[in-house]
C-alpha positions as CSV (number, residue, x, y, z in Angstrom):
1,X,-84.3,-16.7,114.8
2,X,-80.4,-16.2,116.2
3,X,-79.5,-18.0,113.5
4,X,-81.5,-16.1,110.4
5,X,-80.0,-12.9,112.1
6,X,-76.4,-14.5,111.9
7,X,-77.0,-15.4,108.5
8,X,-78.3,-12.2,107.3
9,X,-75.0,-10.6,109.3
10,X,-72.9,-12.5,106.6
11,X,-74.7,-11.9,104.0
12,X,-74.4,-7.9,104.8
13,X,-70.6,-8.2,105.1
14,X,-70.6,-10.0,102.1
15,X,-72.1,-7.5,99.9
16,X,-69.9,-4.5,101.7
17,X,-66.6,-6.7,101.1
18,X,-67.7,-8.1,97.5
19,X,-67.5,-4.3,96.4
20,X,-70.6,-2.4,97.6
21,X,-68.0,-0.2,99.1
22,X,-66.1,2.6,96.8
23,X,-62.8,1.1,95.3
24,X,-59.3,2.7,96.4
25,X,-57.9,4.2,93.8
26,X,-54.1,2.8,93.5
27,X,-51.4,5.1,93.5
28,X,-49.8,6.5,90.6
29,X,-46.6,5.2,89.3
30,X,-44.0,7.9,87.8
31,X,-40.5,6.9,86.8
32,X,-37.8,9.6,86.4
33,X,-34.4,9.5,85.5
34,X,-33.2,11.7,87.7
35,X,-33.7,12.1,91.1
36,X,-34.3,15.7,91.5
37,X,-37.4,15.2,89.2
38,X,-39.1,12.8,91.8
39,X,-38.5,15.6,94.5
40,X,-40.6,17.8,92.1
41,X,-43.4,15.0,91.7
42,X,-43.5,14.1,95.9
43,X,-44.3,17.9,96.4
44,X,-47.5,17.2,93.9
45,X,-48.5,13.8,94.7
46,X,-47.6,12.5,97.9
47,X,-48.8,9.2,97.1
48,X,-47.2,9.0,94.1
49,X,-45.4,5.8,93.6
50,X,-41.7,7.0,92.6
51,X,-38.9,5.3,90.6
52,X,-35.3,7.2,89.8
53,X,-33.4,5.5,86.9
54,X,-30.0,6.5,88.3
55,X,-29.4,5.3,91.6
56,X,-27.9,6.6,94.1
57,X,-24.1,7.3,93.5
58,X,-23.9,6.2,90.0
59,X,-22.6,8.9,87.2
60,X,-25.1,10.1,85.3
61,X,-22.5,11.1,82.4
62,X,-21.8,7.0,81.8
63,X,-25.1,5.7,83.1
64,X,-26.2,2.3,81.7
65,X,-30.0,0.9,81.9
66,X,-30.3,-2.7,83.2
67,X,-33.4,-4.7,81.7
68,X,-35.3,-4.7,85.3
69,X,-35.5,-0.9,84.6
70,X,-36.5,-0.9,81.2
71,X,-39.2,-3.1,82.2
72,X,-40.0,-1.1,85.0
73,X,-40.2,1.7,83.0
74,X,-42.5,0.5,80.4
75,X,-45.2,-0.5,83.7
76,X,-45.1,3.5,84.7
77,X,-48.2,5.1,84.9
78,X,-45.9,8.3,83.9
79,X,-42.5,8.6,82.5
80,X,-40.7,12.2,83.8
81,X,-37.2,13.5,82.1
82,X,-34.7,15.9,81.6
83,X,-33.8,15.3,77.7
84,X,-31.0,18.1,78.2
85,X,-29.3,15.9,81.1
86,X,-30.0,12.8,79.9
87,X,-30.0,12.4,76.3
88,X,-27.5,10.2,76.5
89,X,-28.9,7.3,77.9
90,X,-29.6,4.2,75.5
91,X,-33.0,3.4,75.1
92,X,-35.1,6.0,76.1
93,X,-35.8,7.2,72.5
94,X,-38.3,4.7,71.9
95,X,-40.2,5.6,75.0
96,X,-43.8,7.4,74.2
97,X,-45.8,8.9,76.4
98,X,-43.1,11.3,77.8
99,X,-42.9,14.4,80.1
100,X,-39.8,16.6,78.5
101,X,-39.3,19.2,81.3
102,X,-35.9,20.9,80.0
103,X,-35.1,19.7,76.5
104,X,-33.4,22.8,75.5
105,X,-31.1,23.5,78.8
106,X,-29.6,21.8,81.6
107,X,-29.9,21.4,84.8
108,X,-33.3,23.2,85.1
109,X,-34.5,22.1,89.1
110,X,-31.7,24.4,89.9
111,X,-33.8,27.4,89.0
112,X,-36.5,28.5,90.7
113,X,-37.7,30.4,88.2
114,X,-37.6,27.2,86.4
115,X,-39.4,24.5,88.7
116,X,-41.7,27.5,89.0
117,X,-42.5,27.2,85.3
118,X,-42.7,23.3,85.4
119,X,-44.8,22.4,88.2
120,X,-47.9,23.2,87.0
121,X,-47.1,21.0,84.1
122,X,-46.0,18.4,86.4
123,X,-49.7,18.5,88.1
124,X,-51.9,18.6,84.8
125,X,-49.9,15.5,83.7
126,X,-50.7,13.8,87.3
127,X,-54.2,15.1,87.0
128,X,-54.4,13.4,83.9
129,X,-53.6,9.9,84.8
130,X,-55.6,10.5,88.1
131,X,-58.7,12.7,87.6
132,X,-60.0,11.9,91.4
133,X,-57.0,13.5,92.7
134,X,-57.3,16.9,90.9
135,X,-58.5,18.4,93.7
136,X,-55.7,17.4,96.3
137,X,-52.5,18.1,93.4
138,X,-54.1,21.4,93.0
139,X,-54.2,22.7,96.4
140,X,-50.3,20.6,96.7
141,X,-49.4,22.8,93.2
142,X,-50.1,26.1,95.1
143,X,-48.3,25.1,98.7
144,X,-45.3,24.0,96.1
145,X,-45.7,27.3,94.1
146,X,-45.3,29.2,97.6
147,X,-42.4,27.0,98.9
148,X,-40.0,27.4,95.7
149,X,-40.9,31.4,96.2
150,X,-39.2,30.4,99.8
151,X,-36.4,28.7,98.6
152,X,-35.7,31.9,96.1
153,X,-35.1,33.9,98.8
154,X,-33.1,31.7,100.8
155,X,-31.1,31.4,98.1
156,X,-30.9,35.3,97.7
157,X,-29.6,36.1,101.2
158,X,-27.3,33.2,101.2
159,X,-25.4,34.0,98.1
160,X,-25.5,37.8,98.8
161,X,-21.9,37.7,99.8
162,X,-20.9,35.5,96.7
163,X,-22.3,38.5,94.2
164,X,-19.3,40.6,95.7
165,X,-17.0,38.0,95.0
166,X,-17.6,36.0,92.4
167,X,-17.1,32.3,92.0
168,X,-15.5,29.6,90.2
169,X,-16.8,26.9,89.2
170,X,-15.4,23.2,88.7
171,X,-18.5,22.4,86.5
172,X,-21.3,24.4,85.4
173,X,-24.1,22.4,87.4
174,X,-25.3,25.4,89.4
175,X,-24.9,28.1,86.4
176,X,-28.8,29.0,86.0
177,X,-29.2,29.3,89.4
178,X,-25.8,31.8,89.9
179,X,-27.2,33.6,87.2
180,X,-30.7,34.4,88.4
181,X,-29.2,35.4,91.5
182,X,-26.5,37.7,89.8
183,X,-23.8,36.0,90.4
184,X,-20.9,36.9,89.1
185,X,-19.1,33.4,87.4
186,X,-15.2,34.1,87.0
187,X,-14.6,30.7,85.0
188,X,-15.7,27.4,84.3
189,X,-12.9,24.8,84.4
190,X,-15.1,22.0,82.7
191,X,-17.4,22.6,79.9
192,X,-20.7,20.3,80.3
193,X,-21.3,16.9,80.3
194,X,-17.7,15.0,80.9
195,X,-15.4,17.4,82.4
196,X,-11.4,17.0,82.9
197,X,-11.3,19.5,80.0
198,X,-8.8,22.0,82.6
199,X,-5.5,22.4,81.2
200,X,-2.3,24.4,82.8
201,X,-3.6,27.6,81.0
202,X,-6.6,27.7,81.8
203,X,-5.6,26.6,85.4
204,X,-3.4,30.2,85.3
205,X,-5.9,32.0,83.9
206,X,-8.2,30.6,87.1
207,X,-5.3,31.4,89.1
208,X,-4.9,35.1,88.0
209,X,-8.2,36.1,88.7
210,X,-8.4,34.6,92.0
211,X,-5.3,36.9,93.0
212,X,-7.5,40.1,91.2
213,X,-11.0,38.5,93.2
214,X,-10.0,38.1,96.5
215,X,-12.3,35.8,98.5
216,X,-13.8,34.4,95.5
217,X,-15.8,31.4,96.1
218,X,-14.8,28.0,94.6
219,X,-18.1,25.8,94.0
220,X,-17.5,22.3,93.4
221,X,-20.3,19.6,93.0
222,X,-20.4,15.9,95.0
223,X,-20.6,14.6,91.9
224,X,-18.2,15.6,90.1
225,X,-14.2,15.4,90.1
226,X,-12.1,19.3,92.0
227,X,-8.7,18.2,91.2
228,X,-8.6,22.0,90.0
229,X,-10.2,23.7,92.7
230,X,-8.1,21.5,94.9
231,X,-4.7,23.0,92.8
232,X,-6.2,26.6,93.0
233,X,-6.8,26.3,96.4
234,X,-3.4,25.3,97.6
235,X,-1.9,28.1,95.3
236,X,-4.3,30.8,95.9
237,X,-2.9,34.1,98.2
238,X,-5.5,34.2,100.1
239,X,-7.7,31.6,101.7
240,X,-10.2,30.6,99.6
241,X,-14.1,29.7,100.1
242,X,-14.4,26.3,99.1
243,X,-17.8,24.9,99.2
244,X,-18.8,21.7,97.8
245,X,-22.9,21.1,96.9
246,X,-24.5,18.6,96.0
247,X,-27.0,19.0,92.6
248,X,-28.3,15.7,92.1
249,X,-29.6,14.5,95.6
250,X,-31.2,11.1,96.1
251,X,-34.0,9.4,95.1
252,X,-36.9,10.2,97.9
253,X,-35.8,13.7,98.6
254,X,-38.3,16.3,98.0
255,X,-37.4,19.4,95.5
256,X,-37.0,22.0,98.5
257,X,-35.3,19.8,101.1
258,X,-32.6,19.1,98.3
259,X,-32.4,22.8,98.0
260,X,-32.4,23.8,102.0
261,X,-29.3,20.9,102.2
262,X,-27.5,22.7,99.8
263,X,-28.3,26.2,101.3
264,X,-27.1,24.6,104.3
265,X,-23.9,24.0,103.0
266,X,-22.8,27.4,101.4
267,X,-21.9,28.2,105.1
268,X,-20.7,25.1,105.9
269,X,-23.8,24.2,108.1
């Protein structure tokens, strides 16, 4: 009799393990080429299987794909870019099956107004490729909705100062989001996408204002060269606010900690 029982034990297991039990759905693979666009997806899907193109440190303006990423690529459940930042790059013409969030401008996850636009396009096309999961990514889409509200008005009281003063700016990075806060820009020194564009008069131009703005802010970006805020700096009047953010984060880092790190920063925090 034991051993009937013992054999009717395995048999039991066997059925449960042999797929009498509901299958785990596997997570959902999304490859981005930027890393900013991965902290969008993470505050969606926190299972969501992530992949950045650029890697950490690299230039975005000279980027290069290696054949491990093209094939990675190819294997994504879900392929997120920014056409306006990274039209450049070879070989991601061909790719189908494409999320375009900011094909017309640049730089779009600096703008809150922006993400807030984008997210909910960002769940339907999670949604899509993972039906079971509609329920979670929609109550993530509204905490995300109420966090970049949050963000906004961090933003708001931090850069309150900075619509007294103005700012320069060594590369328009942060433009949308000066803007929508009402920030006056006093000048650009590099145009776009490749910078080093400054020459002596536009340096004295830079110059002159900064003696009619005092305090004006000088914004520079990690990744990207301030040789001229550096110059205006050293021949300003009057001490200058130099602060130095960072607009392209790493791979991993969600939309508003990205954000709250460069708050932080304004201030020298």
């Amino acid at each position: 009799m034991r051993a009937c029982f013992s054999l009717l034990r395995l048999l039991l297991l066997g059925a449960l393990f042999s797929g009498a039990l509901p299958a785990v759905a596997s997570a959902t693979t999304v490859a981005v080429t930027l890393p900013p666009l991965a902290g969008l997806v993470s505050m969606l899907d926190e299972r969501a299987e992530l992949f950045c193109l650029l890697p950490a440190g690299a230039d975005p303006h000279h980027f290069q794909m290696q054949p491990r990423m093209v094939e990675r690529l190819r294997k994504s459940d879900l392929f997120i870019r920014a056409s306006r930042d990274d039209g450049g790059w070879p070989l991601l013409a061909a790719q189908s099956g494409v999320l375009d969030l900011w094909p017309q401008r640049d730089h779009g996850w600096v703008s809150p107004a922006e993400v807030r636009r984008v997210l909910p396009e960002i769940a339907q096309a999670l949604i899509s490729r993972e039906p079971a999961s509609e329920a979670r990514i929609r109550s993530n889409l509204a905490q995300a909705l109420a966090q970049v509200t949050q963000i906004e008005q961090l933003w708001r009281q931090q850069l309150q100062a900075a619509r007294q003063t103005g700012v320069m700016m060594q590369h328009p990075a942060w433009g949308r989001l000066l803007d929508e806060m009402g920030v006056p820009v006093l000048a650009v020194l590099e145009s776009g996408h490749h910078g080093h564009e400054y020459g002596p008069h536009m340096l004295e131009d830079a110059l002159t204002k900064m003696h009619q703005h005092p305090g004006v802010w000088l914004l520079g970006d990690r990744g990207h060269d301030s040789k001229a805020l550096d110059w205006l700096a050293a021949h300003a009047e009057t001490p200058a606010h130099r602060v130095t953010l960072d607009v392209l984060g790493q791979c991993g880092v969600s939309w508003p900690a990205l954000m709250q790190e460069n708050i932080d920063r304004l201030h020298g925090q």
